[in-house]
N, C-alpha and C positions, 0 to 999 in steps of 0.2 A: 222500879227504882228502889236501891236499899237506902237503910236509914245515912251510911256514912258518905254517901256519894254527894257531891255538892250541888245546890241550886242555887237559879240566877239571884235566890232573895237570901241566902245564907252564904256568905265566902267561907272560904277553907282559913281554919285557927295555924297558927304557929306548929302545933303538935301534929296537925292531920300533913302537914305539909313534911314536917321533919320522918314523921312513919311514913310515907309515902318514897320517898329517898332511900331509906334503911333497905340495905341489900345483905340476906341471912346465909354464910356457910355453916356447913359443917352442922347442920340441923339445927340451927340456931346461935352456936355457939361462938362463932363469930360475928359478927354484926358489923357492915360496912354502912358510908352514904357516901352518895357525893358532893363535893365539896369545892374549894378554890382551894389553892397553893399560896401562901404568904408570902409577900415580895423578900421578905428575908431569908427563907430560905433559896429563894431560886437565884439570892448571892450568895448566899453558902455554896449550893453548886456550883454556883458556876467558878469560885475564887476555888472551891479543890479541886474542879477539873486543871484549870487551868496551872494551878501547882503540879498538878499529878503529870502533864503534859512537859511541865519546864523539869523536873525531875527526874521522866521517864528517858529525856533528850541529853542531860546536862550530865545523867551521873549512873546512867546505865552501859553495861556491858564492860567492854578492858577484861583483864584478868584478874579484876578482884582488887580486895586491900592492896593497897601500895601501888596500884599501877602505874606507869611512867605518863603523864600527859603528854 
């Protein structure tokens, strides 16, 4: 057993928990973990899908500037 590995009478700190997550590209150089998604943005998404959907329907295609409706 190494020193860093947890036992029943030691729980794991904040930090061994956060390095334990950390996922290293690119030889280090980027550094990921994982995480949750904040409810705010997954209303951001979803409010500019849903523009990008009424946009795509509402003012796509015709022959351009000026088209006749």
């Amino acid at each position: 057993m190494t020193q860093n590995e947890p036992t029943p009478s030691r729980p794991r700190s904040e930090a061994e928990l956060h390095r334990e997550e950390m996922e290293e590209y690119a030889g280090g150089t980027i550094e990921a973990y994982h995480g949750y998604i904040p409810i705010w943005l997954l209303v951001v998404y979803t409010v500019l899908l849903l523009w990008g959907l009424y946009y795509t329907f509402e003012y796509w295609g015709g022959v351009g500037p000026g088209r006749i409706s």
